[in-house]
Backbone of each chain as ProteinMPNN parsed JSONL, in Angstrom:
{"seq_chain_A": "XXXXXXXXXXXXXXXXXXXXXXXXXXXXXXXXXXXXXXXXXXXXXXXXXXXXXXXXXXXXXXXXXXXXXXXXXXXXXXXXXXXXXXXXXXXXXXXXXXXXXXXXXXXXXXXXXXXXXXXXXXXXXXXXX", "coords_chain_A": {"N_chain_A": [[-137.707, 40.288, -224.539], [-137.774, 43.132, -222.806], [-138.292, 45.586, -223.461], [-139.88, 45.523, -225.935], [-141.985, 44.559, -225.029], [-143.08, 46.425, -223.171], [-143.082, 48.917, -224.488], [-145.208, 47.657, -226.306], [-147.4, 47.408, -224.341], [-147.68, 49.513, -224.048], [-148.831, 51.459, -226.146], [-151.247, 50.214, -226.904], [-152.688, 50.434, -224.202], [-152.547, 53.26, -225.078], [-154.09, 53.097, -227.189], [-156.602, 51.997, -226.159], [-157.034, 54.362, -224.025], [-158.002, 56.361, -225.682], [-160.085, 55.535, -227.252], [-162.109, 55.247, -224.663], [-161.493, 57.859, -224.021], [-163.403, 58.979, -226.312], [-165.723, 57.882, -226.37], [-166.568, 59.661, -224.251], [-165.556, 59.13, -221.588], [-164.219, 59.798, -219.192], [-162.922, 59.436, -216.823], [-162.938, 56.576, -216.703], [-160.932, 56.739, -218.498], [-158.66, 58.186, -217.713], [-157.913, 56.497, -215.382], [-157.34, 53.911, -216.682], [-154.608, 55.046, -217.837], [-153.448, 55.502, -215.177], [-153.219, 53.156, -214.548], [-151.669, 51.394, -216.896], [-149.331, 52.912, -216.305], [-148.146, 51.731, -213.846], [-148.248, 49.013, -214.205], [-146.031, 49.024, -216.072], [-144.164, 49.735, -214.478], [-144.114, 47.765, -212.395], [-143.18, 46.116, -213.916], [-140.497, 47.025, -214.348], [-139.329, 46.475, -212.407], [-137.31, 44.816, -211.48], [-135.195, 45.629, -212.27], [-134.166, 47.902, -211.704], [-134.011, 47.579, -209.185], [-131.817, 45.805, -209.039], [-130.027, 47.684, -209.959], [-129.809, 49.399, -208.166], [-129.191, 47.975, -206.021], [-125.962, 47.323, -207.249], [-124.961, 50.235, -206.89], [-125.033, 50.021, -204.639], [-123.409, 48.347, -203.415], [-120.951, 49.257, -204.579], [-120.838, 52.426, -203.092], [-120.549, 51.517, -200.907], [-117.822, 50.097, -201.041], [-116.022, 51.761, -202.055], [-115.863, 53.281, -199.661], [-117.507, 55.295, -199.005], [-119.862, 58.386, -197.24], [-122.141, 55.96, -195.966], [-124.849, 57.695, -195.389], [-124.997, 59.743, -197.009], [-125.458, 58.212, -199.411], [-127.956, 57.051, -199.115], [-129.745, 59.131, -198.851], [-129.26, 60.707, -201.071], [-130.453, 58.398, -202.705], [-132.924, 58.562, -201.562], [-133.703, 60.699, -202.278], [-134.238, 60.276, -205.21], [-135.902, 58.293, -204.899], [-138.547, 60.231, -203.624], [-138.267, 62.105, -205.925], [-139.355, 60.312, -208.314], [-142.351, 59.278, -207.144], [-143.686, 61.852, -207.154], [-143.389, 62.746, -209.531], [-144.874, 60.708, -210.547], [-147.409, 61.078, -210.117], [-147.686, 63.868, -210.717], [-147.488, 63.515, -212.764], [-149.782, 62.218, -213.657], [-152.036, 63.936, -213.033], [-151.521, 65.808, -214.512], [-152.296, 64.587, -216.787], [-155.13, 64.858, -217.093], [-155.325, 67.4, -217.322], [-155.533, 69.04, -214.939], [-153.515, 71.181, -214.093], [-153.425, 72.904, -211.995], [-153.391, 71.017, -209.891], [-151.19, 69.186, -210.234], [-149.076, 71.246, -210.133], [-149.112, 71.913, -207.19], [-148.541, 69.529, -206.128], [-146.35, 68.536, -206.832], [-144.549, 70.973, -205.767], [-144.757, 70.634, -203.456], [-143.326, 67.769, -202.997], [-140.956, 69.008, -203.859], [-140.661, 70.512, -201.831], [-139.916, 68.703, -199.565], [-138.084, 67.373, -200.505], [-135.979, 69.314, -200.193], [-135.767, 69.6, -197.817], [-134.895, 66.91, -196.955], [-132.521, 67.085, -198.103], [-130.854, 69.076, -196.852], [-129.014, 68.49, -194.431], [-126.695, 67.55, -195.65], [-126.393, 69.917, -196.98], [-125.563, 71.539, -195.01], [-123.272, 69.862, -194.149], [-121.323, 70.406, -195.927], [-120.961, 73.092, -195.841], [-119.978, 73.382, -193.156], [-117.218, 71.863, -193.709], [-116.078, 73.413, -195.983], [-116.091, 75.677, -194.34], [-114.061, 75.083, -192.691], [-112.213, 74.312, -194.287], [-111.03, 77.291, -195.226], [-108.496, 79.72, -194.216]], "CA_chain_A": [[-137.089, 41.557, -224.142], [-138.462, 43.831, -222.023], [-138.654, 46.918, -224.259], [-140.895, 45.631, -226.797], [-143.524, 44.073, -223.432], [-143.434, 47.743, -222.375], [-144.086, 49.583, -225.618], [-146.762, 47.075, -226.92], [-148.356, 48.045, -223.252], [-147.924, 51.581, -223.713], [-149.669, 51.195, -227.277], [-152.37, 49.429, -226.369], [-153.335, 51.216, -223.451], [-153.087, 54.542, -226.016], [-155.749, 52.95, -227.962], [-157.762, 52.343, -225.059], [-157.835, 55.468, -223.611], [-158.576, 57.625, -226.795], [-161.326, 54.967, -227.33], [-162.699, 55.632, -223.727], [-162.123, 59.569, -224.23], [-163.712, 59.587, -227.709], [-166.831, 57.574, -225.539], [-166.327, 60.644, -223.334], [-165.574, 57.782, -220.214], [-162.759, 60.542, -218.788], [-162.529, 59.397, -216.013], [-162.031, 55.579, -216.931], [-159.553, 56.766, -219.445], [-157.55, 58.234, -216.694], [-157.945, 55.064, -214.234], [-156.393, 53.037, -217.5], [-153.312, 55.426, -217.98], [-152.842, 55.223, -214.106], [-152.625, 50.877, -214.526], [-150.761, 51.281, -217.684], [-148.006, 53.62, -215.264], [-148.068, 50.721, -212.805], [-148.337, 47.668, -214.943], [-144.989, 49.477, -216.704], [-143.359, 50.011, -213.414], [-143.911, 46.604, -212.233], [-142.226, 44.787, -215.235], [-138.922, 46.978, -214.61], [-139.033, 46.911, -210.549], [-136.599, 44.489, -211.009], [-134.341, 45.979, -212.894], [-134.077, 48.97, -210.698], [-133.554, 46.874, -208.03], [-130.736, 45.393, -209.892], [-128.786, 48.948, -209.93], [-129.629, 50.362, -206.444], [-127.779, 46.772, -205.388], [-124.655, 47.674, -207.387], [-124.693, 51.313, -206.378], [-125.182, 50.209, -203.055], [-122.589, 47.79, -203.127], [-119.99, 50.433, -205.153], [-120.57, 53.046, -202.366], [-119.902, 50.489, -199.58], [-116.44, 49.524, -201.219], [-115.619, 53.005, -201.539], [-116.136, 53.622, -197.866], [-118.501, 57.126, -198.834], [-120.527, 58.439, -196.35], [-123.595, 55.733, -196.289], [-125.906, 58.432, -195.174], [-125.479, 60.46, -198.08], [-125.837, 58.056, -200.717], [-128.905, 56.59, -198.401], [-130.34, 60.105, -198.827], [-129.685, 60.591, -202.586], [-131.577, 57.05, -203.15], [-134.198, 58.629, -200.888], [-134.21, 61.867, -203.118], [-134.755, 59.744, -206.698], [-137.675, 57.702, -205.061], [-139.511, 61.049, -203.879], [-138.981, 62.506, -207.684], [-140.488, 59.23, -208.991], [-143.427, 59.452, -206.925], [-143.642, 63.202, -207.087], [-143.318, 62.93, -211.109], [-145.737, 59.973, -211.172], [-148.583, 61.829, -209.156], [-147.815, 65.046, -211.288], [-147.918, 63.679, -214.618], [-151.317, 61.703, -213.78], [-153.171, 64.689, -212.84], [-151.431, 67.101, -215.514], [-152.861, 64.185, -218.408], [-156.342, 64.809, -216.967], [-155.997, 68.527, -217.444], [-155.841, 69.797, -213.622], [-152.133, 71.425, -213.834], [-152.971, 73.308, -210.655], [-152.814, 70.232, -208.593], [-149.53, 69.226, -210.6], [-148.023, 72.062, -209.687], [-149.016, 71.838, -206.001], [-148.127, 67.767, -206.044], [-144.272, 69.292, -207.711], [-144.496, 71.866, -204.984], [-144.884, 69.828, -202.157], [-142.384, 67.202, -203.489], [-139.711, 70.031, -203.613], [-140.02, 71.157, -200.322], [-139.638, 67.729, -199.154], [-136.709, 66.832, -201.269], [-135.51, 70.505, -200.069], [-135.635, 69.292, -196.029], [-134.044, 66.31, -196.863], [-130.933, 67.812, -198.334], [-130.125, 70.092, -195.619], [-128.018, 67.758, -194.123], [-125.33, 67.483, -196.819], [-125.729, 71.312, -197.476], [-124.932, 71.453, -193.623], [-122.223, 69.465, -193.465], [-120.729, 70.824, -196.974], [-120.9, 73.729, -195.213], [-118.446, 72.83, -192.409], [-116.713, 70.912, -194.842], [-115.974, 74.625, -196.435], [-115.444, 77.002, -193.628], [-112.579, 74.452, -191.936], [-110.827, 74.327, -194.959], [-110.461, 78.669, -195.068], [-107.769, 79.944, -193.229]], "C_chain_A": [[-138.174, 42.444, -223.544], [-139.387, 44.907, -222.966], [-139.561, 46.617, -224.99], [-142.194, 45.233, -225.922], [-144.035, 45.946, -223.835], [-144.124, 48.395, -223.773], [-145.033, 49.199, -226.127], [-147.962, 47.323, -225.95], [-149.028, 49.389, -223.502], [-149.059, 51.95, -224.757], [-150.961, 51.096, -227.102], [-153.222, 49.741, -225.294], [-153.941, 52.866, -224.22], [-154.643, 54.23, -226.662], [-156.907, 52.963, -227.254], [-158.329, 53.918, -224.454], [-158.457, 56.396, -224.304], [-159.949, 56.473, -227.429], [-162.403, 55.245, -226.277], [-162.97, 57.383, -223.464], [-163.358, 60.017, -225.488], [-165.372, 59.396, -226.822], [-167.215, 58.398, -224.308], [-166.731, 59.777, -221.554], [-164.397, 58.937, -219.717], [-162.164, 59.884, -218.305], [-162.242, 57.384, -215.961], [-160.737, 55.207, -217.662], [-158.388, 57.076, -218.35], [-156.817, 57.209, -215.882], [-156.859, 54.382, -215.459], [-154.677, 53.648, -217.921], [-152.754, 55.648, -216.813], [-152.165, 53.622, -214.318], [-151.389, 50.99, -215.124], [-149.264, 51.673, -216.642], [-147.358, 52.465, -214.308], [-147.812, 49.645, -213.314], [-146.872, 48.218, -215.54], [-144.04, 49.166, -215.341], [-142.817, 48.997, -212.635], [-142.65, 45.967, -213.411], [-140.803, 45.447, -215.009], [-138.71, 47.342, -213.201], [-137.926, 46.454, -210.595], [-135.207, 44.514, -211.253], [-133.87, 47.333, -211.977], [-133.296, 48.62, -209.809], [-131.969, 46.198, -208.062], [-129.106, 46.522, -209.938], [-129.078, 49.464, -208.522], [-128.489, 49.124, -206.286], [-126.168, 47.25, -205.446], [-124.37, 49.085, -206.619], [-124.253, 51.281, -205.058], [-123.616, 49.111, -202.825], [-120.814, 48.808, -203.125], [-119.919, 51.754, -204.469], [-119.695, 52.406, -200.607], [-118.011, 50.386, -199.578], [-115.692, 50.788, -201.372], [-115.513, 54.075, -200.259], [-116.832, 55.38, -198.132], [-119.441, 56.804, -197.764], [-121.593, 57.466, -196.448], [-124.65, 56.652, -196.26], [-126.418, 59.369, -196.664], [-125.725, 59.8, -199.109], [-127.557, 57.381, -199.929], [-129.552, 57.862, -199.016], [-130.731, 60.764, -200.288], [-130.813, 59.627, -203.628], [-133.096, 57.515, -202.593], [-135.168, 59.418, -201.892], [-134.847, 61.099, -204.281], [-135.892, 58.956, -206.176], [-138.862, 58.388, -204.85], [-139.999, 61.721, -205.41], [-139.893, 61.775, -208.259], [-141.719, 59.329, -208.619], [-143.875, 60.786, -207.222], [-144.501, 63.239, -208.844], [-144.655, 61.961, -211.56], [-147.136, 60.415, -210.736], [-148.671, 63.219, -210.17], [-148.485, 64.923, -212.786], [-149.824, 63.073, -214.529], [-152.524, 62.917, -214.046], [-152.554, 65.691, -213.922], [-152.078, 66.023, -216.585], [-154.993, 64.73, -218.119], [-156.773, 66.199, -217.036], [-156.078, 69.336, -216.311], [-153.808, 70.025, -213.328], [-152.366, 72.653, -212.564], [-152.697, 72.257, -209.8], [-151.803, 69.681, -209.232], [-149.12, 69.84, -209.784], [-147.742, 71.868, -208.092], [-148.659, 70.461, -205.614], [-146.233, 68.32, -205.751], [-143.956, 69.852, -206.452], [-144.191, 71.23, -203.629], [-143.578, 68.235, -202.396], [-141.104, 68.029, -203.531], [-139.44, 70.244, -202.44], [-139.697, 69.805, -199.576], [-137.98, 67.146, -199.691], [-135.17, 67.746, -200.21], [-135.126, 69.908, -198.165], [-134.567, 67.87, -196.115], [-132.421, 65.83, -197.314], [-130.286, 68.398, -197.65], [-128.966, 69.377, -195.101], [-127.05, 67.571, -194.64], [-125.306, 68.933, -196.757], [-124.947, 70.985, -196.123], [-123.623, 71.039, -193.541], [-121.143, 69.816, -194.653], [-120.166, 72.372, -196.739], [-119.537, 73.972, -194.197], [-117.541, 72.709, -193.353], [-115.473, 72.485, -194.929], [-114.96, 75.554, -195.505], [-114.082, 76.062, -193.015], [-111.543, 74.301, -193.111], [-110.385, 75.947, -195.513], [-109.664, 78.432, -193.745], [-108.488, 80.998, -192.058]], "O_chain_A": [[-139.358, 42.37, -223.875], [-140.602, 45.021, -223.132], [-140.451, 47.464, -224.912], [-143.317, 45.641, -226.219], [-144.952, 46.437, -224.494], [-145.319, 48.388, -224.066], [-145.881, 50.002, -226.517], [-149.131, 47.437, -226.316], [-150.087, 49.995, -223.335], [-150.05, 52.598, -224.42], [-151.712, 52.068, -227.191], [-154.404, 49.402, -225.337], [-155.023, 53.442, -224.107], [-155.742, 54.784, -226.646], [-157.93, 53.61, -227.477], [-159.449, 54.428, -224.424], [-159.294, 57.166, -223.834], [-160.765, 57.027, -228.165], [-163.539, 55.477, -226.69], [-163.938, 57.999, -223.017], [-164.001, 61.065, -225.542], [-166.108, 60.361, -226.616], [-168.009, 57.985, -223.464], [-167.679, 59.834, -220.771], [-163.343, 58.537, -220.212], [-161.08, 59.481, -218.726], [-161.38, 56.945, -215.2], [-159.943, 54.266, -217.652], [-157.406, 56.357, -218.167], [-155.606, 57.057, -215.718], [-155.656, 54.333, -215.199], [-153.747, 52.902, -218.228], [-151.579, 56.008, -216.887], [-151.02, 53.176, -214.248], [-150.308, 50.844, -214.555], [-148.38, 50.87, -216.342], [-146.145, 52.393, -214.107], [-146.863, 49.112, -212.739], [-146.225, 47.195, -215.318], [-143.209, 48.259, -215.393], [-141.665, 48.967, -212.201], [-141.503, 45.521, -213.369], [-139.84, 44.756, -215.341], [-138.05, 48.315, -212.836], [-137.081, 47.122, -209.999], [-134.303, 43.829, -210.774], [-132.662, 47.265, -211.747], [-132.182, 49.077, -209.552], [-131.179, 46.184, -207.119], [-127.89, 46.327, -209.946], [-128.15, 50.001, -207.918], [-127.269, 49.252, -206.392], [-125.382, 47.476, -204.526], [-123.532, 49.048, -205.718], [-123.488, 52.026, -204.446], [-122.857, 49.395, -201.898], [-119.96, 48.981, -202.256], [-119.068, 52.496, -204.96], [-118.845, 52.718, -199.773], [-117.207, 50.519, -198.656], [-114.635, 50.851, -200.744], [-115.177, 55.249, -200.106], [-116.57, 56.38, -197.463], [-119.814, 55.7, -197.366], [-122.421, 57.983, -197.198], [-125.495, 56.481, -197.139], [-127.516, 59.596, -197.173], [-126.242, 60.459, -200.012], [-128.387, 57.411, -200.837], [-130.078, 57.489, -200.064], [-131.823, 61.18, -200.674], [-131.526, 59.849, -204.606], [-134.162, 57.046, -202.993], [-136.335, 59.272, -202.257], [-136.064, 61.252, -204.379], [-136.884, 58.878, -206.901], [-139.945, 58.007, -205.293], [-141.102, 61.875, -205.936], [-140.976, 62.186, -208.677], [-142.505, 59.487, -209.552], [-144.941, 60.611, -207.812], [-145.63, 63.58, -209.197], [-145.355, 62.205, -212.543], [-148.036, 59.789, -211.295], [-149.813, 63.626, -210.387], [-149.274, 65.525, -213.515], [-150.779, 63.475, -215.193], [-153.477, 62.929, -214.825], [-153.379, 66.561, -214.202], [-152.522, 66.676, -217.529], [-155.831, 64.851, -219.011], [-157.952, 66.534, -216.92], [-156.665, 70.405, -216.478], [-153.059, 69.319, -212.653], [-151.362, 73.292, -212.247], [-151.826, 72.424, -208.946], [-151.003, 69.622, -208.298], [-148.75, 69.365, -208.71], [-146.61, 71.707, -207.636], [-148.451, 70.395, -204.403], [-145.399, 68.381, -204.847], [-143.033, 69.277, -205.874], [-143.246, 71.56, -202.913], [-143.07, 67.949, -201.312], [-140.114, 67.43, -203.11], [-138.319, 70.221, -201.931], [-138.908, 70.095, -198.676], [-137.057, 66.615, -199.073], [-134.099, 67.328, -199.768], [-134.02, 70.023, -197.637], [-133.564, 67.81, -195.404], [-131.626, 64.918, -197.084], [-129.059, 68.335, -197.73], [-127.864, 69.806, -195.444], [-126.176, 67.326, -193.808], [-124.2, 69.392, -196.474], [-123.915, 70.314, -196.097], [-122.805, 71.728, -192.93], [-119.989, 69.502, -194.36], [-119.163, 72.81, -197.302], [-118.471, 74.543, -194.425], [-117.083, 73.759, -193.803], [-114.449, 72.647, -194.266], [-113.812, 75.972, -195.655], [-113.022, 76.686, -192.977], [-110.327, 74.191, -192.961], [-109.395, 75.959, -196.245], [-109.798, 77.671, -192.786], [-107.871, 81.298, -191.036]]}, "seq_chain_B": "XXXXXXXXXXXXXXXXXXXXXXXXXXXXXXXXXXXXXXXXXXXXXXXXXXXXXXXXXXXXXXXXX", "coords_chain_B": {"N_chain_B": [[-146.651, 40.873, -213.605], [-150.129, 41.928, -213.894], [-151.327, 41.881, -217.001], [-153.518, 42.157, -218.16], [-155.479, 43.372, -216.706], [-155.584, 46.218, -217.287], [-157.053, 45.901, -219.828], [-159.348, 44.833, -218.723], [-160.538, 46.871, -216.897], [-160.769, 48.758, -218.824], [-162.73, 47.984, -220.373], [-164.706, 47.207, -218.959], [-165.193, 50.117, -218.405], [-166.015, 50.662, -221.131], [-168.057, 49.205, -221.683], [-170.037, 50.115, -219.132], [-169.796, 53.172, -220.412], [-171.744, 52.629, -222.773], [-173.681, 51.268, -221.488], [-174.675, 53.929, -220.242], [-175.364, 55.457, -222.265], [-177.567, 53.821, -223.367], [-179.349, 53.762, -221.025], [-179.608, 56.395, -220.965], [-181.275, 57.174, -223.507], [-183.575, 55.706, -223.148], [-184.281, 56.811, -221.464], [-184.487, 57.149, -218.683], [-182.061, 59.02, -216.994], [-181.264, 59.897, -214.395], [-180.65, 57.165, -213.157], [-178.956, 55.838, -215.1], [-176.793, 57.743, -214.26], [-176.299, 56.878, -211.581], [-175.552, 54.089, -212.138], [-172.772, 54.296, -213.84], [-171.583, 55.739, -211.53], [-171.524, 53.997, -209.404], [-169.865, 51.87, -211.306], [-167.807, 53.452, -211.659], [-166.629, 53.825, -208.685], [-166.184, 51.209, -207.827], [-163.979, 50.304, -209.886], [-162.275, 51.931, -209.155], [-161.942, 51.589, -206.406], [-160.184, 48.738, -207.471], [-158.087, 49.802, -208.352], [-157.146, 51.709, -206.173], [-156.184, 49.548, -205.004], [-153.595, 48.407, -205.925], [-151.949, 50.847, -206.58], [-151.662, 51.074, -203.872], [-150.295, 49.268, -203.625], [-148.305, 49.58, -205.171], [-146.586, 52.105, -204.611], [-145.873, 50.954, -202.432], [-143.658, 49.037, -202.871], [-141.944, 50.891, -203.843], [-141.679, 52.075, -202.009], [-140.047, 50.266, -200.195], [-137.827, 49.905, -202.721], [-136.444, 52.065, -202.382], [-135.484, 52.702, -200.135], [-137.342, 54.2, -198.545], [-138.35, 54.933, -195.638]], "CA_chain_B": [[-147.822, 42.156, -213.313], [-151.069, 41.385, -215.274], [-151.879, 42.996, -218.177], [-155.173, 41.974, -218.196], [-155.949, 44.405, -215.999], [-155.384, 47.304, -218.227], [-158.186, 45.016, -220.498], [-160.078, 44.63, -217.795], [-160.867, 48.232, -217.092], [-161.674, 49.262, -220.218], [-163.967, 47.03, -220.909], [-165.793, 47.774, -217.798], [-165.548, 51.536, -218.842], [-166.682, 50.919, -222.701], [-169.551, 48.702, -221.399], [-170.679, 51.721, -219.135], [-170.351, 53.847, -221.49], [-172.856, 52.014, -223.428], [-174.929, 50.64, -221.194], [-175.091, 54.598, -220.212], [-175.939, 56.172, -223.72], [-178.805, 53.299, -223.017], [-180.51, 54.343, -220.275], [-180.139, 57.066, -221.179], [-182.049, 57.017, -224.38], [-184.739, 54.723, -222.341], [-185.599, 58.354, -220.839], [-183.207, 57.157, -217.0], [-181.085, 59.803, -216.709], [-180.6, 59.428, -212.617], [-180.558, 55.621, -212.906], [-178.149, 55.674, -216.02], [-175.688, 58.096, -213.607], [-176.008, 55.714, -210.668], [-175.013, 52.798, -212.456], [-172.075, 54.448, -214.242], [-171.419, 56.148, -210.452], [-171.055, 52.761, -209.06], [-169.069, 51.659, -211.875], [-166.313, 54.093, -211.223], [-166.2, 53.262, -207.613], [-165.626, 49.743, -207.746], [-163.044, 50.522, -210.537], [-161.25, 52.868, -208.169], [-161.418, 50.597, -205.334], [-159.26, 48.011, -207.383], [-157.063, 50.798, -208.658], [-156.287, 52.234, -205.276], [-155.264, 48.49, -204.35], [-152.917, 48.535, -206.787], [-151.839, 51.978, -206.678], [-150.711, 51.17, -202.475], [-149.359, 48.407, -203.574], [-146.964, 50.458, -205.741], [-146.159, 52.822, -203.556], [-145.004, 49.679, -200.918], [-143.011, 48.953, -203.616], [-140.97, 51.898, -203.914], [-140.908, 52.423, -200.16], [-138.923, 49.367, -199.927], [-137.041, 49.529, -202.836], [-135.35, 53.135, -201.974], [-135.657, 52.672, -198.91], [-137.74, 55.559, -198.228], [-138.946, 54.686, -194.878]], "C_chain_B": [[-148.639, 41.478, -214.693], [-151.399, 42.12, -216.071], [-153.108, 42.969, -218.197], [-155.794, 42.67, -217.755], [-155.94, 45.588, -216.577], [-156.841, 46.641, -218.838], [-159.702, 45.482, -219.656], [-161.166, 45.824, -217.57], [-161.184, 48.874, -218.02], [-162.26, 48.395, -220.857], [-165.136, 47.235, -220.21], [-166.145, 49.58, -218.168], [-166.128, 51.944, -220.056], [-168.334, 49.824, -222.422], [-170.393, 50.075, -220.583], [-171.354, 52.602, -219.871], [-171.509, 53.513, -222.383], [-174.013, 51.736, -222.464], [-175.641, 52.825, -219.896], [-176.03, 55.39, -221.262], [-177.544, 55.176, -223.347], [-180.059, 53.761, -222.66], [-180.894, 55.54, -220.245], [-181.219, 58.174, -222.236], [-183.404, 56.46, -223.966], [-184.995, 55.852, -221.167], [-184.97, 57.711, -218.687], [-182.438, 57.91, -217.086], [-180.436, 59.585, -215.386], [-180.048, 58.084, -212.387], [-178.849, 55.509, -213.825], [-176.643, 56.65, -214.81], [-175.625, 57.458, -212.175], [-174.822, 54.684, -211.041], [-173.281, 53.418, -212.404], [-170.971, 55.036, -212.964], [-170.526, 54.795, -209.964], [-169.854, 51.698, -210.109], [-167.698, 51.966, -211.414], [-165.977, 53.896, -209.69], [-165.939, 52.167, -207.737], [-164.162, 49.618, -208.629], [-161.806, 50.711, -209.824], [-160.925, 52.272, -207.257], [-160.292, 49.573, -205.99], [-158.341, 48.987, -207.762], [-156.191, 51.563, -207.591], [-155.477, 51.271, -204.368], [-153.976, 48.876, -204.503], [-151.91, 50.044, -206.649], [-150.766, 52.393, -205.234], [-149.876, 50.041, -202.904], [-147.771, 48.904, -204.388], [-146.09, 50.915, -205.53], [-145.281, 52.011, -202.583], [-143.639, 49.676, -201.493], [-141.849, 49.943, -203.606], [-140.33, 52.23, -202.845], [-140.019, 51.714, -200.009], [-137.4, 49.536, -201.204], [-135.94, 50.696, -202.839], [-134.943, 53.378, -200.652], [-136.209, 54.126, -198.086], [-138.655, 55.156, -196.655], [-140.055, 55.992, -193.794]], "O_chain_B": [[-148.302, 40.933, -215.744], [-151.846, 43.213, -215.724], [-153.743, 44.022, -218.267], [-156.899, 42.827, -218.274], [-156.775, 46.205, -215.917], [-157.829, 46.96, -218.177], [-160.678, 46.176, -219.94], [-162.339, 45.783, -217.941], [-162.083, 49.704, -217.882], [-162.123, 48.214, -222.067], [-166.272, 47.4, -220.654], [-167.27, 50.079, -218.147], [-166.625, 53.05, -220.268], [-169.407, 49.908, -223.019], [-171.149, 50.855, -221.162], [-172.539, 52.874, -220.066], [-172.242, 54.466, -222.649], [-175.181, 52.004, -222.747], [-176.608, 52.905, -219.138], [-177.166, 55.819, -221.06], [-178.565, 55.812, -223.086], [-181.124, 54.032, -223.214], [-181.956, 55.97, -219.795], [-181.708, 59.282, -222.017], [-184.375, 56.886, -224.591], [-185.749, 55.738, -220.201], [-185.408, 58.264, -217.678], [-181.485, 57.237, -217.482], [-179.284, 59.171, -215.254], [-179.144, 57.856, -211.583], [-177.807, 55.17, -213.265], [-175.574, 56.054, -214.679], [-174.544, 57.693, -211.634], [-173.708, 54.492, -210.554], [-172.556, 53.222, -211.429], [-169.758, 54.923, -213.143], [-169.317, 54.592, -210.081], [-169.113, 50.881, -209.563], [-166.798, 51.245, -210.984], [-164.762, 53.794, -209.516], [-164.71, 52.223, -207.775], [-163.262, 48.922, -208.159], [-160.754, 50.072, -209.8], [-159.725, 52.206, -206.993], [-159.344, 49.396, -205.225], [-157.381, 48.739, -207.032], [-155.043, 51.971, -207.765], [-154.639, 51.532, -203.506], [-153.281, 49.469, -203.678], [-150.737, 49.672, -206.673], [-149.833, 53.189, -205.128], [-148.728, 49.954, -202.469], [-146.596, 48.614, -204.166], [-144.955, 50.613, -205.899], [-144.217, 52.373, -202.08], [-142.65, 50.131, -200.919], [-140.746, 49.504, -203.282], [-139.164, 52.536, -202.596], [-138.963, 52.243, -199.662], [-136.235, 49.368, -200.843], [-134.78, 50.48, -203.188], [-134.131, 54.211, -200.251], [-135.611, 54.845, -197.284], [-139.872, 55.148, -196.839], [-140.762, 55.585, -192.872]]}, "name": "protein", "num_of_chains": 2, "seq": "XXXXXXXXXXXXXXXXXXXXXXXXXXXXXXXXXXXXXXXXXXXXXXXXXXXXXXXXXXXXXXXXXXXXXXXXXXXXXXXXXXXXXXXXXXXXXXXXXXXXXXXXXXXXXXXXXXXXXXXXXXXXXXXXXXXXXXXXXXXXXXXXXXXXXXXXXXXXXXXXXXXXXXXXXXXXXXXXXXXXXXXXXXXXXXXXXX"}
């Protein structure tokens, strides 16, 4: 089973890095709770992959706009990166470049929504009298 | 995905560490932050493999092009 892989990872990397902080190594402790993030991410790519399929299949058969669920899938892979870039540098203690990582991830998310507001928009005013 | 690599890296970072405290007991201070210098680069180099390769990863599988 997956779940117990992942948590015996997650574990095991804990020990490492509070062994490498205690050895005041920071900055290899960091490098090892980047892998760990990655080495995690790997083992459930394909599980992911597994539900975009259906989703993708279950918007198809529902004849919805492709674009917008194209665009929603776009949105959840900027959060992921966004979130995985934020949390790295908030464990190391530098929550200004978090914030500005977050920041910059928003406004991006933010441009590529317009298009739905836009057309939700329309949408709106044609159905007032 | 290898785990070993998690291993890997901290092993290289707890040897460092040691073989810094070393030199730098053996009166190297500059030498002892070389080494440990070069350490973390080579580290980083496989980490930022890894790290694009991730990223590829995601590009494709949201299709974030």
């Amino acid at each position: 089973m997956e779940v117990i892989q992942i948590v015996s990872i997650g574990i095991v990397a804990t020990v490492l890095v509070v062994l490498l902080r205690q050895s005041n190594r920071n900055e290899f402790a960091l490098l090892v709770s980047l892998i760990t993030g990655i080495v995690i991410f790997t083992i459930i790519l394909d599980k992911i992959e597994y539900v975009v399929e259906t989703l993708n299949n279950l918007s198809r058969n529902t004849n919805i706009e492709f674009t917008y669920f194209s665009t929603i899938l776009k949105i959840i892979g900027i959060a992921y990166i966004v979130e995985f870039g934020a949390q790295i540098s908030r464990d190391a203690g530098e929550n200004a470049i978090a914030s500005k990582i977050e920041l910059g991830g928003k406004v991006i998310i933010m441009v590529l929504a317009m298009p739905i507001l836009l057309a939700l928009m329309n949408l709106i005013i044609k159905i007032l009298p | 995905m290898n785990i070993d690599l998690i291993f890997r890296i901290a092993s290289i970072g707890i040897l460092l560490g040691v073989l810094h405290t070393v030199l730098v007991k053996a009166g190297k201070e500059e030498f002892a932050y070389i080494t440990t210098l070069v350490g973390v680069v080579i580290v980083f180099g496989m980490v930022i493999g890894l790290i694009s390769r991730l990223f590829d990863d995601i590009k494709n599988l949201f299709q974030l092009y």
